[in-house]
N, C-alpha and C positions, 0 to 999 in steps of 0.2 A: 154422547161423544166419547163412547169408555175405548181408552186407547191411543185417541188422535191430542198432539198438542191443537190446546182450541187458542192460542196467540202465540203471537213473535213478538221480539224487545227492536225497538228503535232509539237508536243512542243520539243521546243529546250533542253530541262531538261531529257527529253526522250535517248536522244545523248549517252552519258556518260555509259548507259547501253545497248545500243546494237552495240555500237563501237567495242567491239571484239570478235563481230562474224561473219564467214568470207562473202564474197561478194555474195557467194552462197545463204546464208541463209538469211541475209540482200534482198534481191530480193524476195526468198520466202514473209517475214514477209511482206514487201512493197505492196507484189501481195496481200496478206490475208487480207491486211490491209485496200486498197483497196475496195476489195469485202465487207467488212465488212462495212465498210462505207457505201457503197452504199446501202447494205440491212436495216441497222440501219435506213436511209432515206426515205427510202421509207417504214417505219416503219412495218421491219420484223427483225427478229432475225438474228444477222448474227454473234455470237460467237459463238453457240451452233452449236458441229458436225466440228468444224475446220481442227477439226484433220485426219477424213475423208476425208474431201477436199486436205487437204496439208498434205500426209505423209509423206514429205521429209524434215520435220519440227522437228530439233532435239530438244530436252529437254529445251536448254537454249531458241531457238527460241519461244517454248511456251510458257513460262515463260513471254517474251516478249510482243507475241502476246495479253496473257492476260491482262497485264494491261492496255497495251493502246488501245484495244479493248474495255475496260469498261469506257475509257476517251471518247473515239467516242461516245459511246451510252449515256453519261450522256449528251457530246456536243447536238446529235441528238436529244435527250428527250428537252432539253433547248432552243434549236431553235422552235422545233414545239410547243412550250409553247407559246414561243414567238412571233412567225408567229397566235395561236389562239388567243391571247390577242389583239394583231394589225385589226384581223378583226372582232372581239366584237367592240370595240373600234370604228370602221369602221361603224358597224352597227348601233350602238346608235349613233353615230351622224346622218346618214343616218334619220331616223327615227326619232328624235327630230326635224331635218331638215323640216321634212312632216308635225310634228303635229305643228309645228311653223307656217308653210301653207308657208315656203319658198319659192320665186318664182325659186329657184336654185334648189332642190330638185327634179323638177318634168322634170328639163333639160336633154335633153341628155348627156352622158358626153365626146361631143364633144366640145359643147357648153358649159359644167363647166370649162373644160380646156383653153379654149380660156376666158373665165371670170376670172379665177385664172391668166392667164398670163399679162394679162390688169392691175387685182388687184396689182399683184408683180411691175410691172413696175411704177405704180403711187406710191406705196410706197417708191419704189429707189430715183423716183425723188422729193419728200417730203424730204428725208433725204439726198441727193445732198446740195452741200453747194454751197451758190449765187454763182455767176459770183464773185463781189468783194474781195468775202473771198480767192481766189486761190490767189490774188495776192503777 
């Protein structure tokens, strides 16, 4: 699933408003909710036409459906902000990497990861305290 968010957040504050509608509808909004997500993520529209898909969805359920339907899509819009910032980010270093004439740079990154895990481990042991000091 390299690229798609594989969940949505459902917020606890949400509770308090759809607590009394019954288990019926509750399952509806859950299935909608759902779907919706998922299309949000893979960045397609997925409130538009709800009603279509789930006509067993009464008045208060849409009500429902709406707002936290517009919290996923603002989640979804903010994560793929977020995932595009991470790989600019990615890429200027990549690329400063090169024009540095990095001998890392031009490694496979089989071989970057095996250097990064060497790096991390001499760092640990840099900041390990003597022998004497445990006592």
């Amino acid at each position: 699933m390299k690229g798609k968010r594989s969940s949505m957040l459902l917020y606890f504050d949400n509770f308090h408003r759809v607590a009394s509608l019954p288990d019926e509808q509750l399952g509806i909004l859950f299935r909608a909710l759902m779907e919706c997500g998922e299309l949000e993520s893979s960045g397609q529209d997925g409130i538009t036409g709800f009603e279509e898909r789930y006509p067993g969805m009464s008045e208060k359920t849409q009500m429902a459906f709406s707002f936290m339907a517009d919290t996923i899509r603002r989640d979804a819009a903010a994560y793929a902000e977020k995932c595009a910032n991470y790989r600019s980010a990615a890429q200027r270093r990549w690329e400063q990497q090169r024009e540095e004439g990095s001998p890392e740079a031009d490694r496979p990154p089989a071989d970057k990861l095996e250097l990064l895990v060497r790096r991390n481990e001499e760092r640990r042991k840099k900041t390990e305290r003597p022998d004497w000091a445990a006592l």
